[in-house]
C-alpha positions in Angstrom: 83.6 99.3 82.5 81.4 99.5 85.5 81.9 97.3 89.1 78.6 96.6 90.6 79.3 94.4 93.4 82.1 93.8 95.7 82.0 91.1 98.1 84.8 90.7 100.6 85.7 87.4 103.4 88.5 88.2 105.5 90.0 90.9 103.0 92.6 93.0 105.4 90.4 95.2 107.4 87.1 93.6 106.2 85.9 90.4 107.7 82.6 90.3 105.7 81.7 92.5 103.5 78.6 92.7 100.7 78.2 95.8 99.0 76.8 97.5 95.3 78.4 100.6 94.2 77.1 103.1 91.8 77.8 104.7 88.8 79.8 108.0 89.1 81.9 108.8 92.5 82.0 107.2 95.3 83.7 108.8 98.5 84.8 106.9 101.4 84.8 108.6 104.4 86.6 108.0 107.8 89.9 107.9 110.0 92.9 106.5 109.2 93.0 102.3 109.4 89.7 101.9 109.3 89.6 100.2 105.4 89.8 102.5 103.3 93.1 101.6 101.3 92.1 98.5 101.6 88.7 99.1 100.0 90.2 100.4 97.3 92.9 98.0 97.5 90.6 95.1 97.0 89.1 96.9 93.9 92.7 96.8 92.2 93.2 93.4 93.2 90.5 92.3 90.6 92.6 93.4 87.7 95.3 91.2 88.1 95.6 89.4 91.4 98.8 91.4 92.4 98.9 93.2 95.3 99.5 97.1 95.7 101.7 97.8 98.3 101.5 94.6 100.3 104.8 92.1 100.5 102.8 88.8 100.5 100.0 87.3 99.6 99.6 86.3 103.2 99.1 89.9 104.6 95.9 90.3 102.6 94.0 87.5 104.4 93.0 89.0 107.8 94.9 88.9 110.9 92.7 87.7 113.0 91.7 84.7 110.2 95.1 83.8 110.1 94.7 82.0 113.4 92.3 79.6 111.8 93.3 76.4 110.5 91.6 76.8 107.4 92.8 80.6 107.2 91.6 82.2 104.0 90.7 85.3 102.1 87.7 85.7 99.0 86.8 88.6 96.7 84.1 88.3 94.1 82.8 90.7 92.3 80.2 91.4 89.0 81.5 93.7 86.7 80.4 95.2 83.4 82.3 95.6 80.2 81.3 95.7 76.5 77.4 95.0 77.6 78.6 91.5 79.5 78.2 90.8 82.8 81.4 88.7 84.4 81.8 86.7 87.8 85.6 87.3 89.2 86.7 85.5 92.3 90.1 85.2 93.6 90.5 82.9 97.0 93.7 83.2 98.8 94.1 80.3 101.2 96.9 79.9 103.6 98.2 76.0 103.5 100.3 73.8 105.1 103.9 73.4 104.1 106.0 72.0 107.6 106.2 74.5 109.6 105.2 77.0 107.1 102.3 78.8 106.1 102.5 79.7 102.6 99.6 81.7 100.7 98.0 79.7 97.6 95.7 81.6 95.0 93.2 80.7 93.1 91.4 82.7 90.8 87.9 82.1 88.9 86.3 84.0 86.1 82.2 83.1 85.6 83.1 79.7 87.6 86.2 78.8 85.3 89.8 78.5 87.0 91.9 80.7 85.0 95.7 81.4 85.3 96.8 85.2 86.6 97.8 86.1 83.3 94.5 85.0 81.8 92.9 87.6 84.5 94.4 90.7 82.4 91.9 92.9 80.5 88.8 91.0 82.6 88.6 94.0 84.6 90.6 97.5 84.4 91.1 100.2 87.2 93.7 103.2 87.8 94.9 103.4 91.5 96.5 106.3 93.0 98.0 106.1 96.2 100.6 107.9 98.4 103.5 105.5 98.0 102.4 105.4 93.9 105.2 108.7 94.2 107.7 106.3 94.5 107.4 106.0 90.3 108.4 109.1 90.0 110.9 109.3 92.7 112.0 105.8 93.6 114.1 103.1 91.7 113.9 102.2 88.1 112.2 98.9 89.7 109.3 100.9 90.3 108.9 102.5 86.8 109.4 98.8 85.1 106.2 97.6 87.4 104.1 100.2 86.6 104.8 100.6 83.1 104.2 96.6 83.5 100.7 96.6 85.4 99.7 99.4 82.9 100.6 97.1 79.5 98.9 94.0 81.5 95.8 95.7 81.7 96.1 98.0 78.4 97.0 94.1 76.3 96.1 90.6 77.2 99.3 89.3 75.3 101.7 91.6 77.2 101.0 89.2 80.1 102.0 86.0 79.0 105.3 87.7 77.3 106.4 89.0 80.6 106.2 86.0 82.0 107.9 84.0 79.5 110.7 86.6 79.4 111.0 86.2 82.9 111.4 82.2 82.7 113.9 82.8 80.0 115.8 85.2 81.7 116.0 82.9 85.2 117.2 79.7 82.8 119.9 82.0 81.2 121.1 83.7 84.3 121.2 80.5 85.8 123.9 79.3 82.8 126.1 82.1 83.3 126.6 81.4 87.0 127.3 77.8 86.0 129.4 78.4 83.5 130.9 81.1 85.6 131.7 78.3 88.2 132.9 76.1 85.5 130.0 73.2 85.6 128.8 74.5 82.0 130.0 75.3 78.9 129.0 78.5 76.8 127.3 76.2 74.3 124.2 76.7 75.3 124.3 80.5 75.0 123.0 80.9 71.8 119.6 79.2 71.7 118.6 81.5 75.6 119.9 85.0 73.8 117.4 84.5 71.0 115.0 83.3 73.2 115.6 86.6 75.4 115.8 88.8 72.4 112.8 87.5 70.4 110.6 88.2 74.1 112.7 91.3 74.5 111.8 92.5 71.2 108.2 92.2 71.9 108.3 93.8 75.1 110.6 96.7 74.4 108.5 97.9 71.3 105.2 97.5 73.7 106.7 99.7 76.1 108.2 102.4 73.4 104.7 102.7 71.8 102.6 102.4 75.6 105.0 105.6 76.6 104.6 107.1 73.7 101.1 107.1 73.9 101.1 107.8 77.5 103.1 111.0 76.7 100.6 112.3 74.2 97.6 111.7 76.9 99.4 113.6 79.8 101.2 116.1 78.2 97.3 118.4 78.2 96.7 117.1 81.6 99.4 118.7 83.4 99.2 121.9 81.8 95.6 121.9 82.4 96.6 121.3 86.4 98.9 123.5 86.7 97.3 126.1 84.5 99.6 126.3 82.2 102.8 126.7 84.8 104.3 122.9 84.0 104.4 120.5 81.1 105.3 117.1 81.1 107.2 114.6 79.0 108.1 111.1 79.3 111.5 109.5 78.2 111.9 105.9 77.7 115.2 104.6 79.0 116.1 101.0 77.5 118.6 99.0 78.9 119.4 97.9 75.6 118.7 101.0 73.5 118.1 100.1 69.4 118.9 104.1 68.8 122.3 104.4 70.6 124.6 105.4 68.0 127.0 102.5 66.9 130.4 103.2 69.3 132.7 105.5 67.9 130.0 108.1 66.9 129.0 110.8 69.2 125.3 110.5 70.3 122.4 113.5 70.6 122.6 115.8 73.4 121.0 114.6 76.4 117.6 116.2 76.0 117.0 115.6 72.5 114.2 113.3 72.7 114.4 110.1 70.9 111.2 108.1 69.2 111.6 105.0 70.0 108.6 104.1 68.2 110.4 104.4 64.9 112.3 101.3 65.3 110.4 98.2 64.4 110.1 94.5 66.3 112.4 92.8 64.1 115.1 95.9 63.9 115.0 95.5 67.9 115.5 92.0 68.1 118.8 91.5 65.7 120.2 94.5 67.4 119.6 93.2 70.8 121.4 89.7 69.7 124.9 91.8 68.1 124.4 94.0 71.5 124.3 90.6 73.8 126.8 89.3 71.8 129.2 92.4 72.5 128.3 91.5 76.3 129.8 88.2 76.3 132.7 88.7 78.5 131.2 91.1 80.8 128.2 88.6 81.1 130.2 85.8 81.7 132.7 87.6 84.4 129.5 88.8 86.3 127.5 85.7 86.5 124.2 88.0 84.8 122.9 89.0 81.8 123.5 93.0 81.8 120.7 94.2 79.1 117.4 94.1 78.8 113.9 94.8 79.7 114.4 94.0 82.8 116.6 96.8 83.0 114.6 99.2 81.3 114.1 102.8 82.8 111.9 105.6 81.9 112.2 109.2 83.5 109.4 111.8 83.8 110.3 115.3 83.1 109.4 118.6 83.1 111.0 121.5 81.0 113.8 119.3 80.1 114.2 118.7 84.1 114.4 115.3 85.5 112.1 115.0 88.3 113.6 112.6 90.0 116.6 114.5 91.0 114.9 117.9 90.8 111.0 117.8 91.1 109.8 119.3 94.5 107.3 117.1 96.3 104.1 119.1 95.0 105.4 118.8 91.3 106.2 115.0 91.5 102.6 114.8 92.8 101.1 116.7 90.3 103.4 114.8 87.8 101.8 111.6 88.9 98.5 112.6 88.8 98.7 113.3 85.1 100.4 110.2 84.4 97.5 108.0 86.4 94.9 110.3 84.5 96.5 109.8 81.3 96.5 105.8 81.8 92.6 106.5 81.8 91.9 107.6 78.7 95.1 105.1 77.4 93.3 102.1 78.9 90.2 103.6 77.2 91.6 103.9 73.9 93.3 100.3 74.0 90.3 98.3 75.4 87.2 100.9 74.2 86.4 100.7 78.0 86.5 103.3 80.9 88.4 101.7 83.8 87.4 102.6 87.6 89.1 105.2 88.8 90.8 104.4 92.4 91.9 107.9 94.1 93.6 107.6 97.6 93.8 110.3 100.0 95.0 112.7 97.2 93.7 115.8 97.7 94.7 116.7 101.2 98.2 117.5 99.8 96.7 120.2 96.9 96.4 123.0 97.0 92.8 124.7 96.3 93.4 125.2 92.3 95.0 121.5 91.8 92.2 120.3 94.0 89.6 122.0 92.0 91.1 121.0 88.3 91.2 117.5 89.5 88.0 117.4 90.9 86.6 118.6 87.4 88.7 115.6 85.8 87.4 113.0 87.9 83.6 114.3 87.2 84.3 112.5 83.8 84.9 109.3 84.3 82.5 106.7 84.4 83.1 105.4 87.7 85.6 106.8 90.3 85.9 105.8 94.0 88.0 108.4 96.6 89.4 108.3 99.8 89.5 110.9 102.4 89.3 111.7 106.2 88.0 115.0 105.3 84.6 115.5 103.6 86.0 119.4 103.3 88.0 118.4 100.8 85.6 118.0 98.5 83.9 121.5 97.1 80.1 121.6 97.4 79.3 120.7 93.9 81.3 117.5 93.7 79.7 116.6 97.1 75.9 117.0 96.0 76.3 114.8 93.2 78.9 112.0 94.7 77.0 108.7 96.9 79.2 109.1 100.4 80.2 106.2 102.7 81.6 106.1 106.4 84.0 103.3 106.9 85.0 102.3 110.3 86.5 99.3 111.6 85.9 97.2 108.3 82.4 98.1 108.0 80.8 100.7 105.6 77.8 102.7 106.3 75.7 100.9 103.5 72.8 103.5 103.4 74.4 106.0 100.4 73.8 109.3 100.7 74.7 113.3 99.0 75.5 115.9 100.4 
């Protein structure tokens, strides 16, 4: 999968923007807020039309657009994949609502208004940025998305199951409380839990099987950059869990690893219902539905450690790393594409060896675009055969150039 052209129209830092990029890497040169997150930023957006680290919709479109009253932001871009050459453009237009502003998107692939979830697989990239350590040390909320955005992009159906789950989930919730509050009965129950379980099924064995192949990808890569020092596993953490022993029975010690994988979509599904079923009461005193996916957790370890409560700063970086290189070759393997690799400002906290081992993994990927203020941060043999850009105030130097 290749991106050949990005064009950008009042895109954060960028007012106008019209550029090719080339095969291979791609470094981005400059001081800080001068667009290049938001280069790279842009690049991600194509995948899915969610944003990266922004709140709103609105703060995408720039600031100084947003004082005309037709404000708007527009990315199109021609990418490659499977010999085909595709057209994406997304519009984001700031409309009218009262005394509000609200953001509306539209998105277009080869001239054809598609929904968001019909975006997924169109185009596939792997972002790394600072706050992407969050995953590893942040809430489970921040696991559950990227596991999510990784499954969107890895399977087109994951997508639309998400979403339905998520519709489900809001029409159930919204029963409890009334029933809670006494303007429903319980009735009702039964036809939203196998409506939640039948999507929960799907999504809980999609994320057992994506982890379990994420695992197997990033396990080599983090011994590889740490020479041999760290390893890496990941543990899926359902909120309903199909292998918790049935109560009464003692379960495995807490870092015996369980294979979720083993337990099949149907197995997952009745188990869920007898699960929810158990929940009634607590469900019904708390106004929510308790399990779920959208409780799901999954921890990153190393040596049986949690990282989360023990990883120093340099192995949670590392850690992330080999879980944003082993999405690569995932991706690859689901798709029989090579996403664009998206690198932000990550070697400046490396040291020399890491810097050097990653360097050497990034030389392998089709095409990989990186961030940095430094140009020394790159050795002399990644330098001479990378095309370098200066970025400053929203414009890039468009004559490419080696070192």
């Amino acid at each position: 999968m290749l991106l050949n052209h990005l064009s950008l129209t009042n895109f954060r830092n960028f007012t106008r923007l019209e550029i090719d990029i080339s095969n291979g890497s791609t470094i981005l040169v400059g001081a800080n807020a001068q667009g290049k997150t938001s280069f790279l930023e842009a690049i991600y957006f194509l995948t899915g039309a969610i944003t990266t680290h922004a709140t709103s919709d609105r703060q995408l479109i720039n600031f100084l657009a947003q004082e005309q009253s037709q404000a708007f932001a527009r990315l199109v871009a021609e990418v490659e994949a499977q010999d085909r050459i595709q057209r994406i453009e997304i519009r984001l237009t700031l409309e009218n609502h009262g005394t509000d502003r609200r953001p509306r998107k539209e998105i277009l692939v080869n001239g054809l208004r598609r929904r968001m979830r019909e975006l997924a697989g169109t185009f596939n990239a792997v972002i790394f940025l600072p706050q992407d350590m969050e995953i590893v040390e942040g809430s489970p909320g921040n696991r559950r998305r990227y596991l999510d955005s990784t499954l969107i992009q890895g399977d087109p159906t994951y997508a639309a199951t998400l979403s339905d789950y998520g519709k489900v989930l809001s029409q159930r919730n919204a029963l409890l409380k009334s029933i809670q509050d006494r303007r429903n009965s319980n009735h009702q129950l039964d036809f939203w839990n196998d409506q939640l379980c039948d999507l929960g099924a799907t999504i809980i064995r999609a994320r057992a099987l994506a982890l379990h192949e994420l695992a197997r990808n990033a396990a080599p890569i983090q011994t590889q950059l740490t020479r041999g020092k760290e390893d890496l596993q990941l543990r899926y953490l359902p909120s309903y869990d199909p292998l918790a022993p049935p109560e009464g029975q003692m379960g495995l010690p807490i870092d015996s690893p369980l294979d979720h994988t083993t337990v099949g979509r149907e197995e997952i599904r009745t188990g869920m219902l007898v699960a929810l079923q158990s929940k009634r009461d607590e469900e019904l005193a708390r106004g929510v539905s308790v399990i779920g996916p959208h409780r799901d957790d999954f921890g990153l370890l190393s040596k049986g450690v949690d990282l989360r409560l023990y990883g120093s700063r340099g192995q949670n970086r590392t850690a992330m790393l080999a879980l944003k290189l082993a999405e690569i070759d995932w991706l690859r393997d689901r798709t029989g594409e090579m996403p664009i690799l998206l690198l932000d400002e990550v070697l400046a906290e490396l040291d020399a060896e890491r810097r050097e081992d990653l360097l050497q993994r990034v030389q392998h990927v089709r095409q990989a675009v990186l961030t940095a203020a430094d140009l020394s941060m790159f050795s002399d043999s990644f330098r001479s055969t990378a095309t370098i850009w200066q970025v400053e105030a929203g414009r890039i130097n468009h004559h490419a150039h080696t070192a």
